[in-house]
C-alpha positions in Angstrom: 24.6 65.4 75.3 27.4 67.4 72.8 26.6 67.4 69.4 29.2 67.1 66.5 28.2 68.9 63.1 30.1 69.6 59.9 27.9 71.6 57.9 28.5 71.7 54.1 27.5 74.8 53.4 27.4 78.5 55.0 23.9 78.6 55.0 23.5 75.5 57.1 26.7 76.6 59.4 24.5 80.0 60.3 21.4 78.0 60.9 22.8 75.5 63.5 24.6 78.7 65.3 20.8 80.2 65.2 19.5 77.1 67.4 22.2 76.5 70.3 25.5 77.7 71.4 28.2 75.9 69.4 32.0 76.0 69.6 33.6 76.7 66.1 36.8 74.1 65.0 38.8 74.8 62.1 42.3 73.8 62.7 41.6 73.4 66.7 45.2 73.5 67.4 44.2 75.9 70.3 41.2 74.5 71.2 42.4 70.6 71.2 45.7 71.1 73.6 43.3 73.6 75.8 41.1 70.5 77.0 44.1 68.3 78.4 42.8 65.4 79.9 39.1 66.8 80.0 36.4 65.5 77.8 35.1 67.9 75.1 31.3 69.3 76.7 30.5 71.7 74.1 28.4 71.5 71.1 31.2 71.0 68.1 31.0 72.7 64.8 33.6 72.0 62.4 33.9 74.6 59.4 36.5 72.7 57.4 33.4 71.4 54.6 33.1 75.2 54.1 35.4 75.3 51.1 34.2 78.9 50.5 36.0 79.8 52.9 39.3 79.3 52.4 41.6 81.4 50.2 42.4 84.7 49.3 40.1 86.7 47.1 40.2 90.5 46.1 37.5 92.9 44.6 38.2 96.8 43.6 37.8 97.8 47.2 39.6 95.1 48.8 41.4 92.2 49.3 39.0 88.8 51.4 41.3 86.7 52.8 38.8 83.6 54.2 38.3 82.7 57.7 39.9 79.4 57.0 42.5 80.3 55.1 45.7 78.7 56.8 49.0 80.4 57.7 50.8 78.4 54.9 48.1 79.4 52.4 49.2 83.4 53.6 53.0 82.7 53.6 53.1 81.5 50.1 50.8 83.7 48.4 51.1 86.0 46.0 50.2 89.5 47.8 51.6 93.1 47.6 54.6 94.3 49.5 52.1 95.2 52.5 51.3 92.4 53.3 54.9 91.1 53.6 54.6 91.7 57.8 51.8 89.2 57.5 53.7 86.8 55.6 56.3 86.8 57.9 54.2 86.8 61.0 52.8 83.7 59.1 56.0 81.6 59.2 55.8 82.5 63.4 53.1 80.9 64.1 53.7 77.5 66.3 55.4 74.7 64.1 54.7 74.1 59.7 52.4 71.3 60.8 50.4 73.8 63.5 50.9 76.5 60.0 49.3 74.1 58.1 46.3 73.5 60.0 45.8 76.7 62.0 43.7 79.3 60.2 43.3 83.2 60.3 39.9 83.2 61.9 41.5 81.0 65.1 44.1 83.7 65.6 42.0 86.3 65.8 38.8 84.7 67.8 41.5 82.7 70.5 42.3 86.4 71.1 45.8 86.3 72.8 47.5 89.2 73.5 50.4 87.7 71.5 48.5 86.2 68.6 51.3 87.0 65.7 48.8 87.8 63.0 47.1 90.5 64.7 50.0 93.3 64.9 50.4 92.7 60.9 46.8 92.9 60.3 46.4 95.6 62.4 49.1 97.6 60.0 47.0 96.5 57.0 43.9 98.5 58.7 41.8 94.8 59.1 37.8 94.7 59.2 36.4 91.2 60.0 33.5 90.5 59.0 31.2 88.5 60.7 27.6 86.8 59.6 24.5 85.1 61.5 21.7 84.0 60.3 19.9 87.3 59.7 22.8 89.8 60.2 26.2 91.1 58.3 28.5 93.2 60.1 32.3 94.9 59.5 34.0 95.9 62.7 37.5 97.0 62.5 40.2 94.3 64.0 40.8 96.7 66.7 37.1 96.8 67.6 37.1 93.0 67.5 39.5 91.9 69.6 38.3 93.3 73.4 41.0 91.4 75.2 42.5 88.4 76.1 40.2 85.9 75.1 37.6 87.9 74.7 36.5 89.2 71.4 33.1 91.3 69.8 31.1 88.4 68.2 28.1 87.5 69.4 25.7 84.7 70.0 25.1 82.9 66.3 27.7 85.2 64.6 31.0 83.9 62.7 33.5 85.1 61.6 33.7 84.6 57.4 36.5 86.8 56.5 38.9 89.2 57.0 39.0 92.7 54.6 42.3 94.5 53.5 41.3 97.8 52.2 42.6 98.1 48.9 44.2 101.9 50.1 46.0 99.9 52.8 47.6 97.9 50.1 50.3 100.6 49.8 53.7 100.3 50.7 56.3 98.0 52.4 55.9 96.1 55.6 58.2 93.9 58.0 57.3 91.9 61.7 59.9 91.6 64.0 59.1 88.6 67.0 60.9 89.0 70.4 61.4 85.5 72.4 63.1 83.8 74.7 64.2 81.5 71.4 64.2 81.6 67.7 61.8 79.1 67.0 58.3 77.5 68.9 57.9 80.2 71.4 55.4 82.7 72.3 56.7 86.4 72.0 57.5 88.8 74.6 57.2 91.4 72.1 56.2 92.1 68.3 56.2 94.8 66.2 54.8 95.1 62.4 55.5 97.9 60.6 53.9 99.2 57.1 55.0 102.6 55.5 54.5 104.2 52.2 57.6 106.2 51.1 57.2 109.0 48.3 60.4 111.2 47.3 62.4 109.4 50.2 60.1 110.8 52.7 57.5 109.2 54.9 54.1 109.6 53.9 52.3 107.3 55.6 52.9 104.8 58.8 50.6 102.0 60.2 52.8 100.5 63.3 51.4 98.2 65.8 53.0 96.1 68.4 51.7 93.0 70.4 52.1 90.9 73.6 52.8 94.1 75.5 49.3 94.9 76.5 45.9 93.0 77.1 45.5 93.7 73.2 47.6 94.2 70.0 47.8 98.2 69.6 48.8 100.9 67.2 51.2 103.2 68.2 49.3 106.4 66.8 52.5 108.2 68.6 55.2 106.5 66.6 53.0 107.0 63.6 53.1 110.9 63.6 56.9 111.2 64.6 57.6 109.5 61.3 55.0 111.1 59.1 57.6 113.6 56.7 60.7 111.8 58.2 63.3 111.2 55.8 64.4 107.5 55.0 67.7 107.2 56.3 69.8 106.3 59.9 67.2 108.8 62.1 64.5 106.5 61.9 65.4 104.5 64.7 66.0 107.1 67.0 62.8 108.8 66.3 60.6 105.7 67.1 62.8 104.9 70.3 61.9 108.3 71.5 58.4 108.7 70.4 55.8 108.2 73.2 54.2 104.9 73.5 51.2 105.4 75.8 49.1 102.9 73.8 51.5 100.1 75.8 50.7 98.3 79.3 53.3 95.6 79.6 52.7 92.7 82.2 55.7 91.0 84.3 55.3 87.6 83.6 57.8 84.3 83.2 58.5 85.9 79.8 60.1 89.0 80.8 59.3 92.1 83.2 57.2 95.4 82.2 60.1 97.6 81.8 62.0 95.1 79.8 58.8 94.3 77.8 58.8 98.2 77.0 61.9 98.5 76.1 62.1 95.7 73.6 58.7 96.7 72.3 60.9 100.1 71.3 63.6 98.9 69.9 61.8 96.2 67.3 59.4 98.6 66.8 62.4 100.1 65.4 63.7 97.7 63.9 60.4 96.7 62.0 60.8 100.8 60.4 63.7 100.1 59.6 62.8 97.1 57.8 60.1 98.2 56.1 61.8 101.7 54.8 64.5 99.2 53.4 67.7 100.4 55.7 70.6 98.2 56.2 71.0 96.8 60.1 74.0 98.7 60.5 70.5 102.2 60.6 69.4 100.6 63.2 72.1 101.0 65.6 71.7 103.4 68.7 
């Protein structure tokens, strides 16, 4: 027999994941359409009576943001111009009703190759952290996430949070999403993009680019062709020419692996762009 449980506390959520396996609900608005027609056979957990853990928080080393926070919780909070790739990644996500419901944590533990939050967060250098009932632990995203749908939590863990270090705080950012339409539609391609700018050069770049291999990746390659780069129409050209080995695009219904590469150039360069606050008309070929 499934069991149903909405603990009201964290303590109590960690000891029912101690005693059985249990699927964790928040906003469910991947798990729900996932069943279909199929009855639900696995123990439930619903985490939305765990009011600690929504919101966004922020300590002298870095900012929380709460496994159930929700997409329109990020989109209209007030956060530094980093985090502007997130907020706009934010306003991606499925319809305002599915924003509204769907939380952080989801994105991250469905682990999609084109889950929009990750690319952003990713930029923001991300550590999740994750509790059981006798454990703390603070992997890096890119640790997290293993693959599609598979991620680095174990048996009893959650996920409670999700750290921005205060030093990746710095800066501008911008997301760029590649579909087949403008609205409702899972990408072919995403870019974020986050750089710090100091006496019109670039000091530092965090750029990361989704749904173009089994997970969300840096592009550590792009990231050094920009380092000392001034900030004007040469941007564009130096990430469209600056090796992307971190990428293994799929051919798919969505679009083939060389088209999937190339777009995942160009709003790569766009999202520089973007972030180094250059007009469209710099990011011409």
């Amino acid at each position: 027999m499934t069991r149903y449980a909405k603990p009201t506390s964290l303590d109590e959520a960690l000891a029912l994941l101690g005693e059985a396996p249990w699927r964790i609900v928040a906003g469910g608005t991947d798990f729900y359409p996932a069943l279909g027609n199929r009855p639900i056979r696995e123990n439930i957990l619903d985490i939305n009576g765990l009011a600690g853990l929504r919101g966004i928080g922020e300590t002298e080393d870095y900012w929380l943001i709460g496994a159930r926070t929700t997409w329109t919780d990020i989109a209209n909070s007030d956060l530094p111009p980093a985090f502007d790739a997130l907020k706009q990644a934010a306003r991606e996500v499925g319809s305002v009703q599915i924003q509204n419901v769907a939380t952080i944590a989801g994105n991250l533990c469905n682990a999609s190759p084109a889950a929009d939050g990750v690319p952003a967060l990713l930029a923001l250098d991300a550590v999740v952290e994750l509790r059981s009932g006798n454990a703390r632990r603070s992997p890096k995203l890119a640790d997290f996430v293993l693959g599609n749908r598979r991620t680095a939590m174990r048996d009893g863990e959650m996920v409670t949070g999700i750290r921005i270090p205060r030093a990746s705080g710095a800066g501008r950012s911008a997301f760029v999403k590649l579909g087949a339409r403008r609205y409702l539609v899972i990408s072919i391609a995403m870019a974020a993009a986050r750089l710090v700018v100091t006496d019109g050069r670039i000091e530092q770049a965090a750029i990361a680019v989704g749904a173009c291999s089994a997970t969300a990746a840096r592009l550590t390659g792009v990231e050094t062709a920009l380092i000392g780069r001034p900030v004007d129409g040469s941007l564009a050209n130096a990430v469209r020419s600056a090796p992307v080995t971190e990428l293994s695009p799929i051919d798919d219904v969505r679009g083939s692996t060389a088209y999937r590469l190339e777009a995942a150039r160009e709003i790569a360069a766009r999202a520089v762009c973007l972030a180094a606050g250059l007009t469209p008309e710099s990011m011409a070929a």
